[in-house]
Kinemage of the C-alpha trace (Angstrom):
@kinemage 1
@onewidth
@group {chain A} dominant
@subgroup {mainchain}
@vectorlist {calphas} color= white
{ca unk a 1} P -78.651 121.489 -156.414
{ca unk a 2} L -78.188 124.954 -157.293
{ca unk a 3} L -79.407 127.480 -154.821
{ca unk a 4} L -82.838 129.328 -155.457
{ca unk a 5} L -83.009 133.308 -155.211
{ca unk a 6} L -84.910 134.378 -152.096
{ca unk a 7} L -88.263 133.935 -151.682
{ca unk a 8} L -90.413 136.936 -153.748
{ca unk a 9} L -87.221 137.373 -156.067
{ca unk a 10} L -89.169 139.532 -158.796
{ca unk a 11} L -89.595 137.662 -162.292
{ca unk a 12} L -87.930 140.307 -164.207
{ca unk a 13} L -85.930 140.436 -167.593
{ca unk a 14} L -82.911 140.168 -165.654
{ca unk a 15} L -83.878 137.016 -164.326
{ca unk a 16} L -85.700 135.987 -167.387
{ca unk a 17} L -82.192 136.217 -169.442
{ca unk a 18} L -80.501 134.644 -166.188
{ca unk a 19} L -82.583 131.547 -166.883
{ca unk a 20} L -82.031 131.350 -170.889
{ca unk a 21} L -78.277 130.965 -170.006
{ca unk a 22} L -78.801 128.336 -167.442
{ca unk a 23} L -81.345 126.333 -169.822
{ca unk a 24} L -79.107 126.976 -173.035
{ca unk a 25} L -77.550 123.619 -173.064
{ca unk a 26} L -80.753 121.838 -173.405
{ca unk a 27} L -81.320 120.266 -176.829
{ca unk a 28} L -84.297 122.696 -177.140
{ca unk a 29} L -83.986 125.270 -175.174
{ca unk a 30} L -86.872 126.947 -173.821
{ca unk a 31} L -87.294 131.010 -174.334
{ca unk a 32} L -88.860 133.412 -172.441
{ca unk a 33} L -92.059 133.222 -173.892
{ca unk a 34} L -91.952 129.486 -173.105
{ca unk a 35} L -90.803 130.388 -169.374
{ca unk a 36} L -93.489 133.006 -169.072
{ca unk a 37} L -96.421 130.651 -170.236
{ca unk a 38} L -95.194 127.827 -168.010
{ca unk a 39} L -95.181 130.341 -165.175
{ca unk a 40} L -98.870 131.058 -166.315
{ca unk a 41} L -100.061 127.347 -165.659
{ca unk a 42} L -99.404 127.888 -161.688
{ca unk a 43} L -101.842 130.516 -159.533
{ca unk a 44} L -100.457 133.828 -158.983
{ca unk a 45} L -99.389 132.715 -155.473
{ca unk a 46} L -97.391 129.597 -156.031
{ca unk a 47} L -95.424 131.610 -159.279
{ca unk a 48} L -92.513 132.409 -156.861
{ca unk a 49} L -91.873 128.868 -155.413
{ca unk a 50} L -92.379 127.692 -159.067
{ca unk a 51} L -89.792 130.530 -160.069
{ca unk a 52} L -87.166 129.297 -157.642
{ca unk a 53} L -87.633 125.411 -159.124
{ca unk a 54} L -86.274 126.664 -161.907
{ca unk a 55} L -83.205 128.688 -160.111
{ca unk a 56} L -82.162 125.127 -158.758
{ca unk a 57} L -82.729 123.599 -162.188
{ca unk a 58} L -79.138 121.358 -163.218
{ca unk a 59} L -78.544 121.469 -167.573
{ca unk a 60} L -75.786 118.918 -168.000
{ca unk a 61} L -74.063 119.882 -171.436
{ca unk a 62} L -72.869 117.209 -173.693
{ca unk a 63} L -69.402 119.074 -173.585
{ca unk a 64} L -69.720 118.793 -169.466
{ca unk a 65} L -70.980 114.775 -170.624
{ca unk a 66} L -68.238 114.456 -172.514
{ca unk a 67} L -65.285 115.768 -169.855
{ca unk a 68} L -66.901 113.325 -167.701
{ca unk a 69} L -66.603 110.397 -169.644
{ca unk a 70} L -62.964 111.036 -170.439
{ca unk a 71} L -61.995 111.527 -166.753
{ca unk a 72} L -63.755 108.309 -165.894
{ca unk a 73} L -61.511 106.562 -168.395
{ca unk a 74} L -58.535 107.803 -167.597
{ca unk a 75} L -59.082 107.197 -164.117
{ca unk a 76} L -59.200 103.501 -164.504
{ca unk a 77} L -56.035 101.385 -163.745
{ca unk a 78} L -54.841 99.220 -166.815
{ca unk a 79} L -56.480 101.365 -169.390
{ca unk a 80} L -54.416 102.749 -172.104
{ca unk a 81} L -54.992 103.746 -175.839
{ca unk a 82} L -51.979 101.697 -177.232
{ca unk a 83} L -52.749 97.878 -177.002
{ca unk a 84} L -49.279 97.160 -176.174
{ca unk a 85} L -49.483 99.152 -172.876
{ca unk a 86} L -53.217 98.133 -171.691
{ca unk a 87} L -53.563 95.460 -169.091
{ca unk a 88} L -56.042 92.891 -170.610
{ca unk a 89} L -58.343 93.287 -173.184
{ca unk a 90} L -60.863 96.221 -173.032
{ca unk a 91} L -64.669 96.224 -174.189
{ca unk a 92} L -67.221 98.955 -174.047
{ca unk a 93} L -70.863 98.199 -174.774
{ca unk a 94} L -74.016 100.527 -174.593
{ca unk a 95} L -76.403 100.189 -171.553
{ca unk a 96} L -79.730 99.637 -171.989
{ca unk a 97} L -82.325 98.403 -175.350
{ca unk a 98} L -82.428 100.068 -178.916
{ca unk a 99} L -83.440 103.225 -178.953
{ca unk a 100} L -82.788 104.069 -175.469
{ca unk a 101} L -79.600 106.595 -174.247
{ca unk a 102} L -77.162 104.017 -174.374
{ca unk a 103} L -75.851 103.567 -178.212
{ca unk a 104} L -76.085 107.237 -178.382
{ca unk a 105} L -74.039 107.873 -175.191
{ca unk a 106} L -71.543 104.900 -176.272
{ca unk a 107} L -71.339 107.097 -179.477
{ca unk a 108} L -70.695 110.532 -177.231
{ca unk a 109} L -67.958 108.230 -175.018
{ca unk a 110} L -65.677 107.524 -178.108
{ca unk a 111} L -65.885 110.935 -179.189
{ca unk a 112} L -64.655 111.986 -175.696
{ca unk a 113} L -61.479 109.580 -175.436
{ca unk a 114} L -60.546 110.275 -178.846
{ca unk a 115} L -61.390 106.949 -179.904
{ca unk a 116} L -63.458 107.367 -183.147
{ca unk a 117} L -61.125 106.167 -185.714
{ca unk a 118} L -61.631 102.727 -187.415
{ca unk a 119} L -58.471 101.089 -185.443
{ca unk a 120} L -60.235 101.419 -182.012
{ca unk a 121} L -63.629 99.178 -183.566
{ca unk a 122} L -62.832 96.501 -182.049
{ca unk a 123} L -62.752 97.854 -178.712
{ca unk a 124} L -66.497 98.732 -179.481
{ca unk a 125} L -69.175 95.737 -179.016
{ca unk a 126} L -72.743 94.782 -179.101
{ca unk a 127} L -73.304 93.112 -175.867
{ca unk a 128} L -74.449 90.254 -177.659
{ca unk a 129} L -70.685 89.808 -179.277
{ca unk a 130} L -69.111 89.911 -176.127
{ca unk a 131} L -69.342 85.972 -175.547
{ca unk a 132} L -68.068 84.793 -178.160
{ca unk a 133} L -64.704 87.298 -177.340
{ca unk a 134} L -64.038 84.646 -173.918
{ca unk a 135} L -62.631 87.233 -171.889
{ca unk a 136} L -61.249 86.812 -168.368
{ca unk a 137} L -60.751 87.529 -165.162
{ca unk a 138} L -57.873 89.580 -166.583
{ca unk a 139} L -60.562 91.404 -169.309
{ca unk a 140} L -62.488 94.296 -168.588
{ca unk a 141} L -66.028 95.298 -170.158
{ca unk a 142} L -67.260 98.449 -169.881
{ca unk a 143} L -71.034 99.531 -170.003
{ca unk a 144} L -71.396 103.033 -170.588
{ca unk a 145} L -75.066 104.847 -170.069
{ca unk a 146} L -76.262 108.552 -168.828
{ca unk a 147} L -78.278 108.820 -165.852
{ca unk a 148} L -79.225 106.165 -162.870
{ca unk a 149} L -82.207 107.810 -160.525
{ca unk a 150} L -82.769 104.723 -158.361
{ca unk a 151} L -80.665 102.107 -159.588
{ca unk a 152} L -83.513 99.552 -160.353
{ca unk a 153} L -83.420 99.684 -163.929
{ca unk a 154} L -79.604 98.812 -163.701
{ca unk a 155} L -80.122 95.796 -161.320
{ca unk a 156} L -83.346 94.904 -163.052
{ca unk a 157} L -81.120 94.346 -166.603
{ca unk a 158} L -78.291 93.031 -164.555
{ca unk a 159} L -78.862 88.886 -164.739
{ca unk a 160} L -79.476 89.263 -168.213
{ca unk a 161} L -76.558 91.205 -169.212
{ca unk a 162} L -74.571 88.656 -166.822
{ca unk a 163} L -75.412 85.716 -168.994
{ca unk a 164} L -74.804 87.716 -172.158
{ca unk a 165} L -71.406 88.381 -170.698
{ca unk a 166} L -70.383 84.640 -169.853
{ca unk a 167} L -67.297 85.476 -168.231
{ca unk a 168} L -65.328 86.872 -165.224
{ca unk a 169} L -64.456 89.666 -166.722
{ca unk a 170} L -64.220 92.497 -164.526
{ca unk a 171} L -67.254 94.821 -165.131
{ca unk a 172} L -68.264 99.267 -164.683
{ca unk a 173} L -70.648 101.025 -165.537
{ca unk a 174} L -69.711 104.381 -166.792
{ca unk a 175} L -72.644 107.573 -166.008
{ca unk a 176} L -72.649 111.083 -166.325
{ca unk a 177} L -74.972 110.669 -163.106
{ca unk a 178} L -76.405 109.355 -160.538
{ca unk a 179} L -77.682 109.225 -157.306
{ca unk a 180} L -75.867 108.255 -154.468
{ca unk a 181} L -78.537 105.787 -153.717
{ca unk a 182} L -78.867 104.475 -156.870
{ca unk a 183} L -74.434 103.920 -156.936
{ca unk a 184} L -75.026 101.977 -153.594
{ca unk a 185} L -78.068 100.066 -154.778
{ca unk a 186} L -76.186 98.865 -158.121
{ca unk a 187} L -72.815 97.920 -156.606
{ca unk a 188} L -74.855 96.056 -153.199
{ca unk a 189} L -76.881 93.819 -155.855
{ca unk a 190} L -74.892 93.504 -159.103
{ca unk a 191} L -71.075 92.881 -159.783
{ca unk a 192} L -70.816 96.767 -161.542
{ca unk a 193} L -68.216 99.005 -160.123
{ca unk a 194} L -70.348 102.387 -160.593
{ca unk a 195} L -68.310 105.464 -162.107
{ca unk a 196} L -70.809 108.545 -162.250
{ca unk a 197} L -68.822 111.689 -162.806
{ca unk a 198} L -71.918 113.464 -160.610
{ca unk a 199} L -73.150 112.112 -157.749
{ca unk a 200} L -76.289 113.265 -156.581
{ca unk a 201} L -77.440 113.407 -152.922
{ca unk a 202} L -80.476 112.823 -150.816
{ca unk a 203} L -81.382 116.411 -149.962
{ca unk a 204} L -81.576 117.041 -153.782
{ca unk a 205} L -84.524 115.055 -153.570
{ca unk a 206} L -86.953 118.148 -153.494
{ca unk a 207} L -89.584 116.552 -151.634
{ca unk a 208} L -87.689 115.007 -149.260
{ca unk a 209} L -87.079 115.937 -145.531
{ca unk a 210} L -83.941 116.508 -146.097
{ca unk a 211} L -84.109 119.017 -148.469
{ca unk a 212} L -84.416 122.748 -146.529
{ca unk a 213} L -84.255 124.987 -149.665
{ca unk a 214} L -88.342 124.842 -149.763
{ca unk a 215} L -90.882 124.874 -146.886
{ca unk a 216} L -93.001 122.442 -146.629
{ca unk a 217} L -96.333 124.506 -147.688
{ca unk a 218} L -94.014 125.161 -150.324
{ca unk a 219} L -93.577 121.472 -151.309
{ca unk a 220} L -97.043 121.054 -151.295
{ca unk a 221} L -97.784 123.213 -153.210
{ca unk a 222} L -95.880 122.061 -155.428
{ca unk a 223} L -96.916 118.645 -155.387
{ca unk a 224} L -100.772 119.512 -156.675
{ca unk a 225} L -99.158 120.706 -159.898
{ca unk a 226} L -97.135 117.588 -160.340
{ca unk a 227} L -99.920 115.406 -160.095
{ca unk a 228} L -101.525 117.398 -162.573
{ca unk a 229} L -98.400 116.780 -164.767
{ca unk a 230} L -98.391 113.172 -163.820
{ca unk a 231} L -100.684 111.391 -161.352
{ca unk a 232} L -99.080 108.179 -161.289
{ca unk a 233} L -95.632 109.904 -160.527
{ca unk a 234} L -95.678 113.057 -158.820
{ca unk a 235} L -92.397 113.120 -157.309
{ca unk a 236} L -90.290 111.589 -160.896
{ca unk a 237} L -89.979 107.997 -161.079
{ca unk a 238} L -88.913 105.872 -157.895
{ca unk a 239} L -89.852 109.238 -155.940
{ca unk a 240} L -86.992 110.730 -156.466
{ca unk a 241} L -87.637 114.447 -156.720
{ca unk a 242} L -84.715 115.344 -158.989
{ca unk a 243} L -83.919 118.849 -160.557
{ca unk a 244} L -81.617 117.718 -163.387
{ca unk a 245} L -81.977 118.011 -167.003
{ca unk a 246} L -79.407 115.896 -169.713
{ca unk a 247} L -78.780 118.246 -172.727
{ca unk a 248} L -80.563 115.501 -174.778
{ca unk a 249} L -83.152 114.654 -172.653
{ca unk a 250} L -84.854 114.899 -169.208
{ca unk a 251} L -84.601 111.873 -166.456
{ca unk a 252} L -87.807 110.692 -165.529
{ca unk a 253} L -86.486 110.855 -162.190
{ca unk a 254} L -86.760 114.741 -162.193
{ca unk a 255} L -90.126 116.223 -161.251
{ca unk a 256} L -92.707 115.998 -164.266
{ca unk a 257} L -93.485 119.560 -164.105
{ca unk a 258} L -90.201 120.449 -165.590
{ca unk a 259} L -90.382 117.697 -168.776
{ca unk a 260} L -94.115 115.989 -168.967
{ca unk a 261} L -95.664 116.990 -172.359
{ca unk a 262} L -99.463 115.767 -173.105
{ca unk a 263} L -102.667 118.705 -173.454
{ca unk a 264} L -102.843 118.606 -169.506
{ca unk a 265} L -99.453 120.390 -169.141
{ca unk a 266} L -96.302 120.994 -171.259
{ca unk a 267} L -93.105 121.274 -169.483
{ca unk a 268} L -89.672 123.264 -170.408
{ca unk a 269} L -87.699 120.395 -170.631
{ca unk a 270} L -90.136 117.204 -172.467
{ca unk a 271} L -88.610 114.258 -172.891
{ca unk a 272} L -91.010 114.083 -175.859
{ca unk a 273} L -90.913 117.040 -178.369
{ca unk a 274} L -94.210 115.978 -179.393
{ca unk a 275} L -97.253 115.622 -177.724
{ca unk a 276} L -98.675 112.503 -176.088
């Protein structure tokens, strides 16, 4: 988590401009107009604390996606583009149902290992293919997504996807992030071997104890205007109180002030353009 500016910071154009660098990355990036009037929607007093959310505020850029994804490859033993010099045979797949993150990250993955021309295809699967391939023990499949908050999502999927699979095939999951409880959770209840090239830690969680970059009037506070942004999840989904923003969309483990979008309250960051 980045670090906020001291407490009664002013809210100047300096730090106005500040912000529209650290938010550029964001598919639609919010100005300072759009800063200003979701400053607006908090009482004069809780403007600073509100201010300093967005100080600690993480925009993960496809090109910082992208180095990820290509490190995590590279860093795996047996991998190698050539066939003749791999170990086994390779699969990658996309995480998740249509029109979720996954295709498009599994899209965003080939791009970043160089591995968009029509002779690496193969190596590209629908999960639903994969059986019919009879890998092995010797095999690997890969399963490539963006984000894991909590890891229940991941385990949830996981019997399914193993009796898609069919086969002892030694399996990852590749993630731009994650949190370190969600890495444990998936690798203590699935057979994934987790690869997040962040790894996000407890006292990121902005409502937890363990977080000391807020009071806790502070959190409080803060906590009336998420329910107002989402009653039924305050603190982002699973409670996890995140600060982090994908340059093509928001987790709905981050706090709903920063991305919930319906005539109640309109974040910076929606993970719907449009209105609900």
């Amino acid at each position: 988590m980045k670090l906020p500016k001291p407490r009664g910071t002013a809210i100047d154009e300096a730090r106005l401009h500040e912000w529209d660098q650290q938010f550029r990355f964001y598919r639609h990036p919010p100005n300072a107009d759009t800063v200003k009037a979701w400053l607006a929607r908090f009482k004069v007093a809780d403007q600073d604390v509100a201010a300093r959310i967005l100080d600690c505020v993480e925009v993960v850029s496809e090109a910082r996606i992208q180095e990820g994804y290509k490190s995590a490859l590279a860093s795996l033993n047996g991998w190698h583009k050539s066939p003749a010099s791999r170990e086994g045979r390779w699969v990658f797949t996309a995480f998740g149902k249509p029109g979720e993150s996954g295709l498009s990250m599994l899209r965003i993955f080939r791009e970043a290992n160089g591995l968009t021309r029509s002779q690496y295809d193969d190596l590209f699967r629908h999960v639903t293919e994969i059986p019919k391939l009879k890998l092995t023990a010797a095999d690997t499949i890969i399963l490539v997504d963006d984000f894991s908050g909590s890891g229940k999502q991941v385990c949830k999927r996981w019997p399914q996807l193993q009796e898609l699979i069919a086969s002892d095939a030694r399996c990852l999951i590749i993630l731009t992030a994650a949190t370190a409880d969600a890495k444990k959770k998936i690798e203590h209840e699935t057979e994934l071997e987790v690869i997040s090239h962040i790894t996000i830690q407890q006292n990121e969680n902005v409502f937890s104890s363990r977080c000391t970059r807020f009071s806790q009037p502070e959190k409080n506070s803060l906590l009336k205007y998420c329910r107002i942004a989402d009653a039924q999840n305050p603190k982002g989904f699973s409670e996890t109180g995140l600060l982090y923003v994908l340059s093509h969309k928001t987790p709905n483990n981050s706090i709903p002030i920063l991305h919930t979008n319906h005539p109640r309250w309109i974040g910076l960051f929606p993970r719907n353009l449009q209105q609900e």
